[in-house]
C-alpha positions as CSV (number, residue, x, y, z in Angstrom):
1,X,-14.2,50.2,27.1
2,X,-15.6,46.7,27.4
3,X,-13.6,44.8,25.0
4,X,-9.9,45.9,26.1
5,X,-10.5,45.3,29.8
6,X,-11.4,41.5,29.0
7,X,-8.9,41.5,26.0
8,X,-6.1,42.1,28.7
9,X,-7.6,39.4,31.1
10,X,-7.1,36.7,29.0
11,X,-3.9,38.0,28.1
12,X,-3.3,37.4,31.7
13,X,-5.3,34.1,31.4
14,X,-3.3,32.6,29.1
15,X,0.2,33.7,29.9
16,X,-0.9,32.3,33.6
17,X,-1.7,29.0,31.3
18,X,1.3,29.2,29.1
19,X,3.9,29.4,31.9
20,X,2.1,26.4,33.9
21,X,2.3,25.0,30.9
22,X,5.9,25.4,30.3
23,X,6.5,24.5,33.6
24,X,5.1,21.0,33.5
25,X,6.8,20.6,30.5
26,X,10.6,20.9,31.6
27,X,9.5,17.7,34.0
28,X,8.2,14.5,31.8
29,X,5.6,14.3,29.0
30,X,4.0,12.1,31.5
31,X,3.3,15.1,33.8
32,X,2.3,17.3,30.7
33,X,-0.2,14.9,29.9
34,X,-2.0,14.4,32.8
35,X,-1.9,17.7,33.7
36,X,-3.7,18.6,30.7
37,X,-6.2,15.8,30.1
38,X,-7.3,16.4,34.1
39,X,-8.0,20.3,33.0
40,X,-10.2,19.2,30.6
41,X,-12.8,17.9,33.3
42,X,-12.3,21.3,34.7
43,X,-12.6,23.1,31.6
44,X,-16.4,20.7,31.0
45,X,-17.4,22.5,34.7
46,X,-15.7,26.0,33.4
47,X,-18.6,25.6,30.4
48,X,-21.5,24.6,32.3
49,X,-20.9,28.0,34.5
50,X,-20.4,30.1,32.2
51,X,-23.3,28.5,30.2
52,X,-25.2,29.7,33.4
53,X,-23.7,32.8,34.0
54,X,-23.5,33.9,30.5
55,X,-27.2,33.4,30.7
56,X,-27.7,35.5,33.5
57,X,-25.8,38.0,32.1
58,X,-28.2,38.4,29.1
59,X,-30.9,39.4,31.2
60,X,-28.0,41.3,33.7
61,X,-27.2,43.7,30.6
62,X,-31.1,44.5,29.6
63,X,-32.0,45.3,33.2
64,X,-28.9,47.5,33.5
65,X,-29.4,49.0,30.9
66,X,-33.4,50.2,31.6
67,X,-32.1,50.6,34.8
68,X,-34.5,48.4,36.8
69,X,-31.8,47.2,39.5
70,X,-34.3,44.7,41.4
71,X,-34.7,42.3,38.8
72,X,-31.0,42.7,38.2
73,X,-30.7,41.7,42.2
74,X,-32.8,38.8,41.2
75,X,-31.0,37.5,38.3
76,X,-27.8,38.0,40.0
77,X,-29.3,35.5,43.1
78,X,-30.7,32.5,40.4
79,X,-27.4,32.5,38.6
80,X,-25.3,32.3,42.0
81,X,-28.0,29.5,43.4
82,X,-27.8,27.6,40.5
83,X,-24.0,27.5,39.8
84,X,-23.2,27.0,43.7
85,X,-25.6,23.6,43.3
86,X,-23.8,22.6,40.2
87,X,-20.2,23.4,42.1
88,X,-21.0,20.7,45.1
89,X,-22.1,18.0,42.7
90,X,-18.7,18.4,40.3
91,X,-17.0,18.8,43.8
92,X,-18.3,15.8,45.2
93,X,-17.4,13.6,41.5
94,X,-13.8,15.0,42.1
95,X,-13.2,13.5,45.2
96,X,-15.5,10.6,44.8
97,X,-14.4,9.2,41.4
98,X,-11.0,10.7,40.3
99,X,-9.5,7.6,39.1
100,X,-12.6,6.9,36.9
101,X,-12.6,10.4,35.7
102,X,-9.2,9.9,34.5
103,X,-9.1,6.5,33.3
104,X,-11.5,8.0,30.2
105,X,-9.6,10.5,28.9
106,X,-6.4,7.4,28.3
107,X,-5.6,4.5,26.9
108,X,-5.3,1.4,30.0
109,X,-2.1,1.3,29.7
110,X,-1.0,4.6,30.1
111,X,-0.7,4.6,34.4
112,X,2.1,7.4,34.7
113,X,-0.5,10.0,32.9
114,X,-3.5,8.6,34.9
115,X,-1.8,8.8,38.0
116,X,-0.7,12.0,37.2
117,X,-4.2,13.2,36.2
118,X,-5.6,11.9,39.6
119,X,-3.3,13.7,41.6
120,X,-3.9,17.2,39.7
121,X,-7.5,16.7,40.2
122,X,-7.4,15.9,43.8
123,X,-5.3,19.2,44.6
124,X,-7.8,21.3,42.3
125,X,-10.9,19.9,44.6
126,X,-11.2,23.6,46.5
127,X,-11.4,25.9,42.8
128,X,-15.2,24.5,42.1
129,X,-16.9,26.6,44.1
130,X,-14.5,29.7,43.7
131,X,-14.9,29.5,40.1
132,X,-18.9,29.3,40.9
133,X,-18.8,32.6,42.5
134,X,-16.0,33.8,40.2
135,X,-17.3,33.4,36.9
136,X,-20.9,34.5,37.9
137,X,-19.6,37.5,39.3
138,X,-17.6,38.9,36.4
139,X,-19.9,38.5,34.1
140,X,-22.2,40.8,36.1
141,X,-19.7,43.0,36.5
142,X,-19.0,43.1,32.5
143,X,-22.7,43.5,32.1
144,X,-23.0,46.8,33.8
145,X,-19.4,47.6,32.2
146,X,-17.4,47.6,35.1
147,X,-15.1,44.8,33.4
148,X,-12.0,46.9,35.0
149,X,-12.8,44.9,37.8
150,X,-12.1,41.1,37.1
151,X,-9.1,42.6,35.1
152,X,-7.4,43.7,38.4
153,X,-8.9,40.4,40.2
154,X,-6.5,38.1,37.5
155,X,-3.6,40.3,37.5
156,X,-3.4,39.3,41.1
157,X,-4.2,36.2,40.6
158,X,-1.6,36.4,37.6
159,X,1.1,36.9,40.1
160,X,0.3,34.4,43.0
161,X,0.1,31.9,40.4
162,X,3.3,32.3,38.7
163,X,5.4,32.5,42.0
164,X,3.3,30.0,43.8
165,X,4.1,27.5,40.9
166,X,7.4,27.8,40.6
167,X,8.0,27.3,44.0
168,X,5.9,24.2,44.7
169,X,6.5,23.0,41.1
170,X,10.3,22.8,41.3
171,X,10.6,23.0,45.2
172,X,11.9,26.6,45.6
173,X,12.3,29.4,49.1
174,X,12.5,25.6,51.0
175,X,9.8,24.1,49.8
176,X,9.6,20.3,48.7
177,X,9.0,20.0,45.2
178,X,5.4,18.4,44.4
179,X,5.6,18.5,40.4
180,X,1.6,18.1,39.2
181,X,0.6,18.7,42.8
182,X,2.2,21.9,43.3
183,X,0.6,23.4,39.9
184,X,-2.7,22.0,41.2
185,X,-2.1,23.8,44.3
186,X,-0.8,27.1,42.9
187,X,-3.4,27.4,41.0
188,X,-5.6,27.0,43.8
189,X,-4.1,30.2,46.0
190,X,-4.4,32.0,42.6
191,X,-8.2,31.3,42.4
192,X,-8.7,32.3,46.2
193,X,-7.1,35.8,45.7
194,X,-8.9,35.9,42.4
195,X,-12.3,35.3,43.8
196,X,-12.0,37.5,46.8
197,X,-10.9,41.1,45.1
198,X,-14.3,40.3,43.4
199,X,-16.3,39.4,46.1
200,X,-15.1,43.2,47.8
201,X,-15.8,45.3,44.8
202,X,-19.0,43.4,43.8
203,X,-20.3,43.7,47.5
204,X,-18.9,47.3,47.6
205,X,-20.5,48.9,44.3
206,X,-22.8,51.7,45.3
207,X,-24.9,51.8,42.2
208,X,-26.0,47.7,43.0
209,X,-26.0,47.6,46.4
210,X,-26.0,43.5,46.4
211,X,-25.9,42.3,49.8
212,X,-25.3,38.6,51.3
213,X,-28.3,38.6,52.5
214,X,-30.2,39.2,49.1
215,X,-29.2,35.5,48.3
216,X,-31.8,34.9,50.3
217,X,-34.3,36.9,48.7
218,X,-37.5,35.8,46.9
219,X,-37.2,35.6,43.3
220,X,-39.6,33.3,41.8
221,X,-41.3,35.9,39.2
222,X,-38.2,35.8,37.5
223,X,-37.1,32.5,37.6
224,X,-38.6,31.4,34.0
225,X,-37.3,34.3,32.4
226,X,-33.9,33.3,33.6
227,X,-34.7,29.5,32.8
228,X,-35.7,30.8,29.0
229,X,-33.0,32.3,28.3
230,X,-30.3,30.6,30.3
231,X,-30.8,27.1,29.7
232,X,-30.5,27.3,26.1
233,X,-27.0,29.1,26.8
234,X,-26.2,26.8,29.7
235,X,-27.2,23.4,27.3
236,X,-25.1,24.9,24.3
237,X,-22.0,25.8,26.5
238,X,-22.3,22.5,28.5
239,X,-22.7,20.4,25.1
240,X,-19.7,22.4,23.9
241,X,-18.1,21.4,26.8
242,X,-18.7,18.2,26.6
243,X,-18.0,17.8,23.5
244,X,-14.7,19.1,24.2
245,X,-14.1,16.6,26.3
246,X,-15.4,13.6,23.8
247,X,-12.8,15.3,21.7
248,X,-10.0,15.0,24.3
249,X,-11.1,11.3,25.0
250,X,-10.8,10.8,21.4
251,X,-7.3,12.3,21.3
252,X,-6.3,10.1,24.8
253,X,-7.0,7.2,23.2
254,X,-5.3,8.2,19.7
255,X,-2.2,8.6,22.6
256,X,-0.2,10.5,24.7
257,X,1.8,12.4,22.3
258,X,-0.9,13.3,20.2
259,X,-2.1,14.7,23.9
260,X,1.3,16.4,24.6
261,X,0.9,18.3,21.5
262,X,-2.6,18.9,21.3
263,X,-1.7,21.0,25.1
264,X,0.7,22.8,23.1
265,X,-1.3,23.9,20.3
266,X,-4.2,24.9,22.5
267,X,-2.0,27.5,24.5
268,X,-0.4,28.8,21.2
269,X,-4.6,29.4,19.8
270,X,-5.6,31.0,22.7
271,X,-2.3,33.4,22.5
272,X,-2.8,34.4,18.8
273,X,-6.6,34.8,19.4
274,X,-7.1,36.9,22.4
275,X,-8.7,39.3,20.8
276,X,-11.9,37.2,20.0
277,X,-12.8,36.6,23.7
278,X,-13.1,40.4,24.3
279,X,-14.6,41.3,21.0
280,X,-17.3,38.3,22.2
281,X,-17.7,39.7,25.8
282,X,-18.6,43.1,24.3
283,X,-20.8,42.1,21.4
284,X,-22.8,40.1,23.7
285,X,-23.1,42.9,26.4
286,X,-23.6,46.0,23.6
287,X,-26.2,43.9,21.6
288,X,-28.0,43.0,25.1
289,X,-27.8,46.8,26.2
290,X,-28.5,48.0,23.0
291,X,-31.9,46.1,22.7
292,X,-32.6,47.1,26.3
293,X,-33.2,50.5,25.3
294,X,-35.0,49.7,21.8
295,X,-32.8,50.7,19.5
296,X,-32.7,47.3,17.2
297,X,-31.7,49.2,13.9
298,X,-28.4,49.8,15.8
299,X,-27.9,46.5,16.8
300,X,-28.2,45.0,13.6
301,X,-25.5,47.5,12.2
302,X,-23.5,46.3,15.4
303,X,-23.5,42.4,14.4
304,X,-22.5,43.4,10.9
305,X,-19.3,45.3,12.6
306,X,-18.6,42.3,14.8
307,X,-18.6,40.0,11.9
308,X,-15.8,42.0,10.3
309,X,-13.9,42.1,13.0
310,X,-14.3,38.5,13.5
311,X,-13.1,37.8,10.2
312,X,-10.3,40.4,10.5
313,X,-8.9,38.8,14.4
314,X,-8.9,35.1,12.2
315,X,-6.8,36.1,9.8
316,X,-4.4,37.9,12.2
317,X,-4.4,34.7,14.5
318,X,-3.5,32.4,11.5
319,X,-0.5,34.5,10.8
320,X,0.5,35.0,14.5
321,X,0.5,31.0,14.6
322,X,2.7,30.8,11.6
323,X,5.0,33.0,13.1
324,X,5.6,31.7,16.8
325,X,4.3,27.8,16.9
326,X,8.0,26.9,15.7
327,X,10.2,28.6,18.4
328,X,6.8,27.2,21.2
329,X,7.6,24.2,20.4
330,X,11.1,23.8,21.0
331,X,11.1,25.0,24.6
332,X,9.1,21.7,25.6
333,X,11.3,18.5,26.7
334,X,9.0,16.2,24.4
335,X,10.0,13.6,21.4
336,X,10.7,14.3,18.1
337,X,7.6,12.7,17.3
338,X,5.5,14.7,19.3
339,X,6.9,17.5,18.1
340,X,6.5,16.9,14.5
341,X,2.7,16.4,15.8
342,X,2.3,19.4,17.0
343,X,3.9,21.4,13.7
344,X,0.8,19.3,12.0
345,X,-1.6,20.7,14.3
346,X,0.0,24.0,13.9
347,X,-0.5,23.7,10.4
348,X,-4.1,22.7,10.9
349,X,-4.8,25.5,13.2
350,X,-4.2,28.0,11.0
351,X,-7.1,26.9,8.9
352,X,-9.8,26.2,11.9
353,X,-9.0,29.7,13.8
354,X,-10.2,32.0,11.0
355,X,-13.6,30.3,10.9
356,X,-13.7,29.7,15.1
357,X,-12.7,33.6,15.4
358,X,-16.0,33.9,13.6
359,X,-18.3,31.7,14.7
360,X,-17.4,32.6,18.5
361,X,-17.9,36.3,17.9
362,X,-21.5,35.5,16.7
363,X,-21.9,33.0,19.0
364,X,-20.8,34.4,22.1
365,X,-21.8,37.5,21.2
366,X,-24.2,39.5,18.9
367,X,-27.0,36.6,18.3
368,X,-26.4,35.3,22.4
369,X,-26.2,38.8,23.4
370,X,-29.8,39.4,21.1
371,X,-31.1,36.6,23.1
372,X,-31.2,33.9,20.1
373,X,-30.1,30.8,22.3
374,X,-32.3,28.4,20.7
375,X,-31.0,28.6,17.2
376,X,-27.1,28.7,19.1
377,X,-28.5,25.3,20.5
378,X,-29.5,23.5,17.4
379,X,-26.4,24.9,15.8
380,X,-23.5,23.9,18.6
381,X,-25.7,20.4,19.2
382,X,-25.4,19.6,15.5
383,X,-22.5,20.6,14.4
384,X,-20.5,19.2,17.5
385,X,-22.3,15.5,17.7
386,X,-23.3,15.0,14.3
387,X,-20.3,16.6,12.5
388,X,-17.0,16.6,14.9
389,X,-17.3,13.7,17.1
390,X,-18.2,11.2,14.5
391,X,-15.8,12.8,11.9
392,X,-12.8,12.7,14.5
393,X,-14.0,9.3,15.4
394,X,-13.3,8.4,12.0
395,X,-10.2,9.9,11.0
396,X,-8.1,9.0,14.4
397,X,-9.5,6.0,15.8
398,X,-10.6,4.0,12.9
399,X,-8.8,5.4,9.3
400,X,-5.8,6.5,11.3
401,X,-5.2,9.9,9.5
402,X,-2.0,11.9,9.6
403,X,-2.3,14.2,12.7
404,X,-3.0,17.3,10.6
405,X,-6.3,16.0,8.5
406,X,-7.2,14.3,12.4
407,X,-7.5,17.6,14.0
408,X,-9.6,19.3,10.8
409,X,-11.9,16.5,11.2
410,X,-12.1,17.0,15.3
411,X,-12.7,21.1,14.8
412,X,-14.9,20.5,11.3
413,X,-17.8,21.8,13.4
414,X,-16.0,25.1,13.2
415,X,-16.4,25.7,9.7
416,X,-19.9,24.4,9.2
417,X,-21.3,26.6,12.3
418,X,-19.4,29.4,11.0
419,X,-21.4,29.5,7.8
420,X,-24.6,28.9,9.5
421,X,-24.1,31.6,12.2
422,X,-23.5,34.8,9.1
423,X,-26.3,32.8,7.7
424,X,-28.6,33.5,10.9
425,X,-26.9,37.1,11.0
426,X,-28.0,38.1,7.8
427,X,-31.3,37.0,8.1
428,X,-32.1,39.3,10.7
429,X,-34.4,36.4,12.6
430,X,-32.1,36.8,16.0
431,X,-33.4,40.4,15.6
432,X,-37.4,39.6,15.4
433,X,-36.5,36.8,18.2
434,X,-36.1,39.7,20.7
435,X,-38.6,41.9,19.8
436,X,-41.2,39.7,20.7
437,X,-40.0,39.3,24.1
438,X,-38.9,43.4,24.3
439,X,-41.1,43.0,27.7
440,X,-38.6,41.7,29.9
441,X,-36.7,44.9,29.6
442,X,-39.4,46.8,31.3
């Protein structure tokens, strides 16, 4: 019931992002590029929110499920205050400094895809502080298992997004054609309609009763609960996200057609692996519920479960990426060499999926979800900066690796933090962790 609601909204997600994708592709690899290297600032804000409200929604799913619906209230107003805050500042960064934003993620030389980048960015300036409200919403709402609701909430957006792109993209129904503005733009409608069908059910559920007004409400008993638990999350995803981006840097600077491809490959994982972000959501929210109401034999048996399943969804996503990154790759108006890049990061894909469908399901779900955000901390801190970045340092900027060993050495954190993670699991510490805080369930 939680798990297929979010399984089919990032279905939606990622076909949204597969046909923008596409899109940009039939123009230039110039457009492709700095479409894509510009998302990636996005995608660093996208992290630090949901770092925050993935936090909140720890805390969300313990008080929902013993039922005490004024802390819930509470929680629900530090997670909005503090992602609104971080909204204005990224807000204020993208219309301050695009061109500096841009100019790290390529090579000097490379003006088309800056230029491009700029003007994607500059369109996009409106979606910070829907997603701040977005995001923070729907995981509330997936906490208290009403995830049917930000499922409807993208399938409109789905919709406005796809026509409003290929209208403003190619200059359809009269419109001029704007290229990278126009899926900037379209984009943008899509994340108003998105954000306001979950404003209306959110401020319309009966059970919650959340009104405007209790943004304004006092909740400073709660606010280092929240800080314990959140920041940990909201440092991991944010380091995460940030690494990301050192990653994308890294490839920029490798150059644009290892970019190109790298865009391609991304949409192809997140097709084959769809599964993992719902099996994630729901371990996080079942473990945090399941705790709630003391039963921590369960959840134990329940991270077990998920770590099958994990295992299982890796496999399947390795084969599905054998099977369709061929006939992907072929419908995008790029060089022969960047194709033949992308088939190498295909290849290397296949390998870093099965141990990312695992580690994520751990990670964002039964040991977050059992409140263990310190160890998730240590483990995304090291493994990303002391592993990844310097390895991918190494093998594209400095040995100049094929493009296949490149990308194992840019994802190696993948592997290494999916040992450690069934490591954790198995020692049942994540388990002890929340027992000695059981309290804030009361």
């Amino acid at each position: 019931m939680i798990a297929v609601p979010v399984i089919l909204q990032s279905l939606i997600t990622t076909g949204v992002n597969l046909v923008d994708n596409i899109m940009l592709g039939q123009l230039t690899e110039t457009a492709l590029s700095g479409s894509t290297q510009a998302n990636q600032f996005i995608t660093l804000y996208t992290f630090v929110t949901m770092g925050i409200s993935m936090g909140a929604s720890v805390l969300s799913s313990r008080y929902w499920g013993a039922r005490d619906l004024v802390s819930l209230k509470k929680i629900i107003t530090i997670a909005l205050r503090f992602s609104l805050a971080l909204a204005l500042c990224f807000t204020a960064a993208n219309v301050f400094f695009p061109q500096y934003i841009m100019s790290l993620y390529f090579q000097p030389d490379a003006v088309g895809e800056i230029a491009a980048g700029v003007t994607y960015l500059r369109w996009s300036t409106g979606c910070f502080v829907l997603m701040a409200i977005s995001l923070v919403l729907t995981n509330i709402l997936r906490s208290m298992s009403l995830s049917a609701v930000p499922l409807l909430a993208s399938a409109c957006a789905f919709g406005i997004n796809i026509g409003a792109n290929y209208v403003l993209i190619f200059g359809k129904l009269g419109f001029p054609a704007m290229g990278v503005a126009g899926a900037a733009l379209g984009t943008f409608l899509a994340r108003i309609v998105e954000t306001g069908v979950i404003m209306v059910s959110f401020f319309r559920n009966q059970r919650l009763r959340y009104r405007l007004k209790d943004i304004l409400r006092p909740c400073k008993d709660l606010v280092m609960e929240f800080l314990r638990i959140s920041v940990p999350v909201m440092l991991s995803d944010s380091l995460l996200g940030l690494g990301d981006n050192v990653l994308a840097i890294i490839m920029g600077q490798i150059g644009s057609g290892f970019v190109s491809a790298n865009s391609i490959t991304v949409l192809v994982q997140r097709v084959s692996t769809i599964f993992i972000s719902g099996l994630s959501f729901s371990g996080c929210f079942l473990t945090g519920q399941t705790l709630g109401e003391g039963r921590t034999k369960e959840a134990y048996r329940q991270g077990y479960t998920y770590l099958f399943l994990g295992a299982v969804v890796g496999v399947g996503a390795a084969l599905i990426i054998q099977g369709i990154s061929g006939r992907i790759i072929e419908v995008y108006k790029i060089t022969d060499e960047t194709k033949e890049i992308a088939r190498q990061l295909m290849n290397a894909l296949c390998v870093i999926v099965v141990f990312r469908s695992t580690n994520s399901i751990l990670t964002k779900g039964v040991l977050r979800g059992g409140g263990d955000t310190r160890f998730l901390l240590m483990a995304d801190m090291s493994t990303m900066w002391l592993v990844a970045v310097p390895l991918g340092m190494l093998g594209g900027l400095v040995l100049r690796l094929p493009a296949f060993w490149t990308y194992l050495f840019l994802y190696s954190d993948q592997i290494i933090k999916a040992v450690w993670c069934v490591s954790r699991l198995r020692s049942g510490k994540w388990i002890k962790k929340i027992d000695a805080h059981a309290d804030c369930a009361d």
